[in-house]
N, C-alpha and C positions, 0 to 999 in steps of 0.2 A: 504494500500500500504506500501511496504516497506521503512523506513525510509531510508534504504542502498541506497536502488536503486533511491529513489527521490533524492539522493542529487550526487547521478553519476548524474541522469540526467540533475542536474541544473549546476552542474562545466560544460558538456559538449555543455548543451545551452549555457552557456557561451563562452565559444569557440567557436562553430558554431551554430549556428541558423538551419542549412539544412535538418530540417525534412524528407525531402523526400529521398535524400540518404542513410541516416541514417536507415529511414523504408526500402527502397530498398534493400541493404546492409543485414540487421540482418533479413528480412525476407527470402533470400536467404540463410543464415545459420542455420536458424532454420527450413526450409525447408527439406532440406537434409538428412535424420535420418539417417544416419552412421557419417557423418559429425559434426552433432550438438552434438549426442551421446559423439563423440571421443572429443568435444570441452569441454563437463559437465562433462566427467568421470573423477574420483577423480587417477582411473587407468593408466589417460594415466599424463605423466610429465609434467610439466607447458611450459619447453622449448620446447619439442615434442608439443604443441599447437600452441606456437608461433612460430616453424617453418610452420607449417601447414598454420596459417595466412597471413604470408608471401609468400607462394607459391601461392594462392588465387588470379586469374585474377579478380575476380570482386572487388579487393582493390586496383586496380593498380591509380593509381594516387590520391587516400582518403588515403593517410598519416597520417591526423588527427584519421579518424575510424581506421584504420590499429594499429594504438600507443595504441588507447581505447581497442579493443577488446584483444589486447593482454597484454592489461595491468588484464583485466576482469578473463583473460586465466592464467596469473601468478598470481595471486590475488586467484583462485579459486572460480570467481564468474560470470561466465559465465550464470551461470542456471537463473542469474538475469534480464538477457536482456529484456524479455516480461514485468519485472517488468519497467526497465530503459525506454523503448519504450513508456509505457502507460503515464510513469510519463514526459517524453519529450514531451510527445503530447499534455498533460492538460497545461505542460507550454509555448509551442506555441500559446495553444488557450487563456491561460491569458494574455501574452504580445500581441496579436491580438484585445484584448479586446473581446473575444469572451468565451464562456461556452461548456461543454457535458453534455447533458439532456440523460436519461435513461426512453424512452418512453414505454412503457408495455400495449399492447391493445389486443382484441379481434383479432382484424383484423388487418392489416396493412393499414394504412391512404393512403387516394391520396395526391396528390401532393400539391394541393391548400390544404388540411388538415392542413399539416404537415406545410406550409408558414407560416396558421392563426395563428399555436402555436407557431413558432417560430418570427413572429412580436409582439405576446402578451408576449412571455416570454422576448424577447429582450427589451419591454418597461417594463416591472416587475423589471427585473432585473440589465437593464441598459449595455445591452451589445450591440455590434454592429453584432452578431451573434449567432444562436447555431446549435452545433450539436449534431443531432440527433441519438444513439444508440436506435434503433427499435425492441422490443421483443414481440413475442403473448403470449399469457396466456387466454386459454377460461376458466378460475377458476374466471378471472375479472366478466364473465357473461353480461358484455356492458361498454360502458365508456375506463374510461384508469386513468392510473399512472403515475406522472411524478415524478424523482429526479432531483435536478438541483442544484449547490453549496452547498450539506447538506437537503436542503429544497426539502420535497416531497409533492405534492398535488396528493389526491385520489378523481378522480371525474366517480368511479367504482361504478357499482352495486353493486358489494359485499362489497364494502365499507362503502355503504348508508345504505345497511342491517344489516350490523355490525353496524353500528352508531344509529340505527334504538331501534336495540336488548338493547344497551345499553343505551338509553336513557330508554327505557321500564323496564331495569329493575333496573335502576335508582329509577325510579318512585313507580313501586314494592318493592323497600327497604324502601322508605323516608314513 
């Protein structure tokens, strides 16, 4: 992640806490592709953006996002938001005392599935929650992946195979 953009996003948690508008807000501007285009383009002028922001019903009474974005807009670093939005979210879920786990399976887990790991990773790890980002991968073969604070456990077929391989040829060198 970008250094930049983690530390917009911490002055701005700082200010406001309100993830949700905030997400509401920039996913509305990055929606837009003529919109977001004219927000990144180095073509169009910093003022010519913050007029644009301005004009913008959905910042009517977000003053606070209204100031950032166009600070983002003269600044030249608009393109950063997706960066700023990811880094806002990991720091809501750390002041929540909560984590995002990057779960990689086969299949997609049911719902009691997905509880068991998240009551065993919450006692692992000592949080009062996590979530869950959910990806398939049929290269796992069975099993799953987890990342979670830096720390990944493979408890993948392909990973026992590989661990497998090199234990075997561990063994074949010594």
């Amino acid at each position: 992640m970008n250094e930049l953009a983690r530390r917009y996003a911490e002055a701005l948690y700082e200010l406001s806490p309100d993830e949700e508008t905030l997400s509401a807000t920039a996913q509305t501007l990055m929606a837009d592709a003529a919109l977001w285009e004219a927000l990144c383009s180095p073509a169009v002028q910093a003022w010519e953006k913050v007029q644009i922001l301005n004009r913008l019903p959905l910042l009517d009474g977000h003053h606070l996002l209204r100031n950032f974005y166009g600070l983002l807009a003269r600044k030249g670093r608009m393109a950063l938001l997706p960066e700023i939005l990811e880094a806002f979210s990991l720091r809501a879920l750390e002041q929540r005392g909560a984590a995002r786990c990057r779960l990689t399976c086969v299949r997609v887990p049911g719902a009691a599935e997905l509880e068991q790991l998240k009551t065993a990773l919450c006692k692992l790890h000592h949080k009062t929650d996590v979530v869950f980002d959910v990806h398939t991968d049929p290269n796992l073969l069975g099993g799953f992946t987890l990342e979670i604070e830096g720390v990944t456990y493979d408890k993948s077929v392909r990973g026992a195979l590989s661990g497998l391989s090199r234990q075997l040829e561990e063994r074949r060198m010594a």
